[in-house]
N, C-alpha and C positions, 0 to 999 in steps of 0.2 A: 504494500500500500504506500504510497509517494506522499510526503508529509508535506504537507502546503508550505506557503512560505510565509515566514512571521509577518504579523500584520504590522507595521510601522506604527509604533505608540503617538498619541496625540501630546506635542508639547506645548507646554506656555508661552512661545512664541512661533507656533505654526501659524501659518498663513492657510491652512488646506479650510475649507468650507464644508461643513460637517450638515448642512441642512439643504443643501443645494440640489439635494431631489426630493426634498419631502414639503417646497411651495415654488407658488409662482409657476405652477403646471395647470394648465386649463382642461376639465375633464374630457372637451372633445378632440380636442391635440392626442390625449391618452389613446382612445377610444380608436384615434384612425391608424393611429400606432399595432394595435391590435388587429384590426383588419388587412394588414399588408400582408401578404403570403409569407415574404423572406420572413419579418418580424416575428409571423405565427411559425412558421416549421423552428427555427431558434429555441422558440421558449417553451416549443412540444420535443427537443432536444434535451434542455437542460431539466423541462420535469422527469425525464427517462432517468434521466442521470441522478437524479434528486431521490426518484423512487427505490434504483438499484443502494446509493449510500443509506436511504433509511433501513432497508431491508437486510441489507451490510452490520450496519448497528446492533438493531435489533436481535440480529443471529448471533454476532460475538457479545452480547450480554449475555441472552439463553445460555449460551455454552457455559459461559463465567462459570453462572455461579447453579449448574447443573452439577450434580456432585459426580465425581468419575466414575468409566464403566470400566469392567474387567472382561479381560477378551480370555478368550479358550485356551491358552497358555498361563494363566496368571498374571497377566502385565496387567496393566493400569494401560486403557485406552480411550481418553478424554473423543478423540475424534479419528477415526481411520488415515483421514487425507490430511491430517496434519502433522507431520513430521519432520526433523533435521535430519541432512548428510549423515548422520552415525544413525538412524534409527530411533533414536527418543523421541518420545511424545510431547511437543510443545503443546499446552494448552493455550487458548486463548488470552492475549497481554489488557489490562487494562491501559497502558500506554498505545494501542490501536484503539479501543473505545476514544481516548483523549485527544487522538488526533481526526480521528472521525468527527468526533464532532468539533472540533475545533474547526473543520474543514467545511461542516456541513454550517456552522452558526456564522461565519463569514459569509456564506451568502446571505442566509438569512437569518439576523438572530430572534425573529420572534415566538419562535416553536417554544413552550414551557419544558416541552417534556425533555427535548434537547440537553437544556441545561439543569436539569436535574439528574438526566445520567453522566453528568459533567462532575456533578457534584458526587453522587454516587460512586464514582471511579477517583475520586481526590480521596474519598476518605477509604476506599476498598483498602488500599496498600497498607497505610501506617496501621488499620483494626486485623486485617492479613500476620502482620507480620508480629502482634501482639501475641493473639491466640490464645488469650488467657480463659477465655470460657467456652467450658466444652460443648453447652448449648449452642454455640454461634457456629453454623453449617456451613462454614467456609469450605472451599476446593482447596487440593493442595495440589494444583495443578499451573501454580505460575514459582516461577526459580527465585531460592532466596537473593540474589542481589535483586532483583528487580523489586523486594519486596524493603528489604535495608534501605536502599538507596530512593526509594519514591519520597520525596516529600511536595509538599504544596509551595511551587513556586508563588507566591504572589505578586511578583513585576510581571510573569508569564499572564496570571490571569486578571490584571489591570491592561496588558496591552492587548490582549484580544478583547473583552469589554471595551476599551478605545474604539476599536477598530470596529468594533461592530456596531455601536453607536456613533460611529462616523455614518454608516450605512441608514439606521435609523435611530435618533436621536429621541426619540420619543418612546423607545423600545421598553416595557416593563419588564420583561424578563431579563434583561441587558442590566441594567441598574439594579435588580433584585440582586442578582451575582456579584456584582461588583463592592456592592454590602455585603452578603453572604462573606465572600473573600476576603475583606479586611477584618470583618471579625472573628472571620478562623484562623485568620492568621495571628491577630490577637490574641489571640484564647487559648491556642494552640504553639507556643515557640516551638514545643521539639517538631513540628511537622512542618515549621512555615522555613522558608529562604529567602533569603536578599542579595541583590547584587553586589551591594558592596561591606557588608558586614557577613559574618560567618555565621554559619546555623548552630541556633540555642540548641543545648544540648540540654539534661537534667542539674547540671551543674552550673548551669550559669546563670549570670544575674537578671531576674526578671522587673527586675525594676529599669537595668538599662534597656530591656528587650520594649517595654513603652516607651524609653524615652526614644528608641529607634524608629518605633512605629509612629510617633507625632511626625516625624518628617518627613512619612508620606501620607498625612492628613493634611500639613501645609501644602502639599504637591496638589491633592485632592482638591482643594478649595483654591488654588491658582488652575485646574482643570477645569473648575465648575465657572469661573468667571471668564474663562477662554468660552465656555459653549453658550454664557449668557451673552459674550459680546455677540457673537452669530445669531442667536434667538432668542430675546430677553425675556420670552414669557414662557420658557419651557419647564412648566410645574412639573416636570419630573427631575430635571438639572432643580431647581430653587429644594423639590422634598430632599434631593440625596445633601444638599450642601449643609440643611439640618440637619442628616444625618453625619454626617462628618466632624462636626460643632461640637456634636453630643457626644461624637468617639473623643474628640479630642479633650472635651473637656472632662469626660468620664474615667480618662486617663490619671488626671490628680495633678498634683504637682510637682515639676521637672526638681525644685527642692527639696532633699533627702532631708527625713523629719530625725533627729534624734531622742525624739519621747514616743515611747511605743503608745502610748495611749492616743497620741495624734492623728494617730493612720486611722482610714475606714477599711475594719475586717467587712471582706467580702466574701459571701459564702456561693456565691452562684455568678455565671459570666454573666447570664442575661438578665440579673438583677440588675446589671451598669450598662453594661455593653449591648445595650438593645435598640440606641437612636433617641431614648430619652431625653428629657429635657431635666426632668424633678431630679433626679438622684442628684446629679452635679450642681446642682443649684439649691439642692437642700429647701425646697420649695413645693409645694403640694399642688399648687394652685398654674402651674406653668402649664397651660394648655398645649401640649407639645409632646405627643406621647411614643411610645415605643413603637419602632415600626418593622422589625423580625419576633418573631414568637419564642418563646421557651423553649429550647434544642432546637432550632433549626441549625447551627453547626454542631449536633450532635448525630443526628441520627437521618441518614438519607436511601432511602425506597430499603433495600435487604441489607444496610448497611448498619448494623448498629453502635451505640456509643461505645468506648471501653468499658469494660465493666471493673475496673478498678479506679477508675476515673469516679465511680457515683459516691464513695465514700471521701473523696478527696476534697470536693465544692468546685473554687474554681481551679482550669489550668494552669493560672499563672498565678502560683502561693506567691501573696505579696500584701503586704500592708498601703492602702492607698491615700497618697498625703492629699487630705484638701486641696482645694486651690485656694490663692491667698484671695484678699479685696484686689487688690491690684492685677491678679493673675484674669479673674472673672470680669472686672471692669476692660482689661484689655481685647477678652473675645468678644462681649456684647460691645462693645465699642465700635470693633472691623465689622462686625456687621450690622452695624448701627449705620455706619456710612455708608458700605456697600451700597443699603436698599435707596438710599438718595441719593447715591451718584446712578443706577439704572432706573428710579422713578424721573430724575432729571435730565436723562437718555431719552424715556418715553415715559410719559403721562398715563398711558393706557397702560401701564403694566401690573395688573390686577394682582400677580402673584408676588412681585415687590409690597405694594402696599399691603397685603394679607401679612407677609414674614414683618414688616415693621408693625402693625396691630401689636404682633406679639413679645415683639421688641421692646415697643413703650412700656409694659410696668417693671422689667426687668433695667431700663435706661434711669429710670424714676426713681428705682433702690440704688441705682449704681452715682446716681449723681446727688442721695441724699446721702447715703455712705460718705463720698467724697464730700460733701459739707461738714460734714462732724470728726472728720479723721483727726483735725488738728487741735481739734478737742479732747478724742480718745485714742490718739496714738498709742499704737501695742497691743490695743486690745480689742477683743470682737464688739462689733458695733450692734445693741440689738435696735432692729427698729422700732420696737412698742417703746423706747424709749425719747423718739421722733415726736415731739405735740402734733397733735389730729390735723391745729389750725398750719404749723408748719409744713407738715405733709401736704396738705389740698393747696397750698401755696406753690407747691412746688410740682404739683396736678397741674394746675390753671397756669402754670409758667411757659411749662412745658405743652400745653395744649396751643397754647396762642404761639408759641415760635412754629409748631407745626402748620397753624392757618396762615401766619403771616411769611414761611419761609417755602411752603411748598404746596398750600392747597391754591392760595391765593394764583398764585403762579400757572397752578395747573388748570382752573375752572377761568381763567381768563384766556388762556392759550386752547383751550380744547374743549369749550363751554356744552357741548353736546356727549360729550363723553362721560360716561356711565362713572368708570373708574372710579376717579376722586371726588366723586360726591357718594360713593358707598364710605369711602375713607373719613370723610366728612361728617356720616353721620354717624361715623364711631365718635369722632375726638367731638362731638357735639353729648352724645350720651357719655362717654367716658371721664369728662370734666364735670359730671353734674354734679351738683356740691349734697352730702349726704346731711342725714338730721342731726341736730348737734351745733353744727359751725357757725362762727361768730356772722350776724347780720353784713360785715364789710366785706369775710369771703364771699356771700351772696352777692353782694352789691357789686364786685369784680368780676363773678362768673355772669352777670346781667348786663352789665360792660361789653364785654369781651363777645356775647352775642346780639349787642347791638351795633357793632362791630361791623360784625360779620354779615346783618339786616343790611346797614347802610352799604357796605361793598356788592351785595348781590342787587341793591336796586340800584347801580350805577351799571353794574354789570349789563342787566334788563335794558337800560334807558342807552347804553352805546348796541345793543343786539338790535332796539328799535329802531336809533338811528342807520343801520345795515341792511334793516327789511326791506326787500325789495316785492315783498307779497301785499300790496296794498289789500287787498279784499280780505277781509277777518275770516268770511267762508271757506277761503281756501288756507287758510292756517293750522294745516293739517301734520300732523310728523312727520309721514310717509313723505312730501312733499317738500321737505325742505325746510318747514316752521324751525326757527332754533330755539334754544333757551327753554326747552323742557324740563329738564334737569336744574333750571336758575329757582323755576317755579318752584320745586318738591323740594328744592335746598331752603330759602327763602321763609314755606310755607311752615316746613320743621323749626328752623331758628325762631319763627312765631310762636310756634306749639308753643315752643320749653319756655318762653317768655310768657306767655299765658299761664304757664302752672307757678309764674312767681307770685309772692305773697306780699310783696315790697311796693308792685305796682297800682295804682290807683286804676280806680273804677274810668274815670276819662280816657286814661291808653290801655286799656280792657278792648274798651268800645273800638278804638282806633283798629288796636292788631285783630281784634275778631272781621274788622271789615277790611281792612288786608288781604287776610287770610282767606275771604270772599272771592276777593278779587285774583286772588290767588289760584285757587281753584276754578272757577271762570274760566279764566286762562286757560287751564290745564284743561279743561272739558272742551273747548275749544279745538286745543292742539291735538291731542292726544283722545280722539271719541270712543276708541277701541275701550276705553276705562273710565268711562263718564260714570259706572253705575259706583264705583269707589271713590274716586271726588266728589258725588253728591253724596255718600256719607259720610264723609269726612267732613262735608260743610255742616252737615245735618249733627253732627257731635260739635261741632264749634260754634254752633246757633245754639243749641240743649245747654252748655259748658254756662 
């Protein structure tokens, strides 16, 4: 079998265009494509070819892990037709499964099941060559070096994952492995390799084998902002770079602790090592959750975990040092910018503003932290220590640098656009001031959305000035009307000003008739949804 040629890994300063067949393709371009003779016999070729390597596959698995037969002489005879120059019976390699489908998932890597015999064949060898429980119905039909010597390259299985998400970049299964791989490779030092560092053995140090692995979590997240320059809304690139975040920060801290009490004992890898958010943030509340399950690098299709692995916990015995303030302030920080330098790339990029959502209350602790450091230098900061009225100060600070530094920006550049005014009416609900707070935090968060009133009805009054649709009949969405989106912004910033308790019954009156006017409009523009503007009016008439 002819082992393909290694896919050329994607670097941080390629220039190769990783999405350049998956847009900007018109479906009847496709379609006539497929009607060409030459074009059809080609790709009734290569499914020939597709079908013989599945069927390929398939048969050297079966064989694998078929337990051998004994032929009429007493030999062990795994398969008749399969033999070396001397006459021994070579059974089938899982380094042919390996290349198989390494061969088959370059052309296409979307098949699941592909890459679960992928995975299935990475952990055969090292559970192979254990052999500690007599339940596990392994074949003894592949040669101890091939069994010694197999471990899990992980450069190997980052640069086909490259290479195949070069092909499609939106690939689930492609990304699923490519997680899968770094955390077996985590988890696992005695099975994982590096190019430039020497394979962890049982004796070596697992604490330097993380700090090995964070430098290609750095690589991983100068990978993922290579595939965002190419396509900056690709929510499978924005989930894995959370997951990366969460490897890295779940790792601990690069400073070796010398109080054994300071370390976090960890009993299980995918208590940490799962993409989480909470564990490393020591935070409950971190809507950011694990996104491999419990042994998925444990145990894949007939492949089982080690069995002396289950009393052990995790693979890598290690005490994990926190991360410091400083350590956690510097990764929510890089991607604190990140999401505004590609929100101020494109406006539209739905999955930027989603990862800052979540950004914000973690930015919120890391910049009240830093307020009091030089007060509690040395020691752990708690925040119930924070006053209520200090905290929501520092809510409404940070809510208004977000209107004024990048909604503002973005609803006057691209005022049709959906995007940032769902963004909008997070940091609208997310700044509400809670019960408790002194009358002046109110009085500042009623500020800060009149604010935001008076800029959307400038906004309105230059979109007016722009209309080129004189007839109000024809101000329809479909049709070009703009400023949909200025109305339901607008109408909101009302709402929450109506529910204040500060304001007199005189500008009651005003914003309920606004608010009129507001939906009006909307009933206008937008008739597909008239029967939900007139009850929204019909609650702000009752109110």
């Amino acid at each position: 079998l002819p082992t393909p040629p290694p896919p050329q890994v994607l670097h941080s300063n390629s220039t190769h265009s990783c999405v350049a067949t998956m847009h900007g393709q018109k479906r009847s371009e496709y379609k006539s494509r497929l009607l060409n003779p030459e074009t059809s016999t080609k790709l009734a070729t290569k499914a020939q070819q597709w079908n013989h390597l599945s069927h390929e596959l398939l048969t050297q698995r079966r064989r694998l892990f078929e337990p051998p037969s004994t032929s009429t002489d007493g030999t062990d005879n795994a398969d008749g037709d399969n033999k070396s120059a001397k006459g021994c019976v070579v059974g089938p390699s899982p380094e042919i499964l390996l290349a198989l489908t390494e061969k088959m998932l370059s052309v296409n890597p979307d098949p699941s099941h592909l890459w679960n015999i992928r995975r299935e064949m990475l952990l055969y060898v090292p559970t192979a060559a254990k052999k500690v429980d007599a339940n596990v119905n392994l074949p003894d039909n592949s040669n101890d070096a091939t069994k010694a010597s197999h471990i899990l390259d992980i450069q190997r299985e980052l640069t086909l994952t490259a290479h195949c998400l070069q092909r499609n970049p939106k690939s689930y299964s492609a990304w699923y492995h490519r997680k899968w791989s770094l955390v077996y490779s985590l988890t696992h030092p005695a099975t994982a390799a590096y190019d430039d560092t020497p394979t962890p053995d049982s004796s070596c140090d697992k604490n330097q084998h993380l700090n090995n692995t964070k430098s290609i979590f750095q690589s991983e997240l100068d990978l993922c902002a290579q595939f965002l320059q190419l396509d900056e809304r690709n929510f499978h690139c924005w989930n894995y770079r959370r997951f990366v975040v969460a490897l890295l920060g779940s790792c601990g801290s690069s400073t070796s602790s010398t109080t054994k009490n300071m370390g976090i004992v960890v009993q299980s890898d995918m208590d940490v090592f799962n993409g989480s958010w909470s564990s490393w943030l020591n935070q409950s509340k971190v809507a950011m959750g694990a996104q491999l399950s419990k042994g998925s690098t444990a145990t894949v299709g007939n492949v089982p975990s080690y069995p002396e692995e289950k009393n052990e916990g995790l693979h890598v015995t290690m005490s994990i040092v926190p991360l410091s303030n400083q350590e956690l302030e510097e990764i929510i920080t890089n991607e604190w910018n990140f999401t505004t330098s590609k929100i101020q790339d494109n406006f539209s990029n739905g999955s930027a503003f989603h990862y800052r959502s979540k950004l914000l209350p973690l930015i919120l602790e890391s910049r009240l932290v830093s307020s009091h450091s030089s007060d509690c230098e040395g020691s752990d900061i708690d925040n119930s220590l924070v006053d209520k009225c200090g905290r929501y100060d520092a809510i409404l600070s940070l809510a208004r640098e977000e209107w004024e530094s990048i909604l503002l920006n973005a609803i006057f550049t691209e005022p049709d656009d959906q995007t940032p005014w769902w963004y909008h009416r997070f940091i609208v609900s997310w700044a509400k001031p809670s019960d408790g707070l002194s009358d002046e935090m109110v009085d500042d968060y009623e500020a800060l959305l009149f604010e935001m009133a008076d800029s959307l009805r400038d906004l309105l009054e230059v979109e007016k000035e722009n209309d080129t649709l004189g007839n109000a009949s024809e101000k329809d969405e479909s049709k070009g009307a703009k400023c949909k989106w200025a109305y339901i912004g607008l109408h909101l910033v009302l709402s929450a000003l109506l529910e204040s308790k500060s304001i007199d019954e005189e500008e009651l009156v005003d914003l309920r008739e606004e608010m009129g006017v507001c939906l009006a409009e909307l009933i206008t523009i937008d008739p597909n949804r008239k029967e939900r503007y007139q009850i929204l009016a019909d609650e702000t008439n009752a109110a």
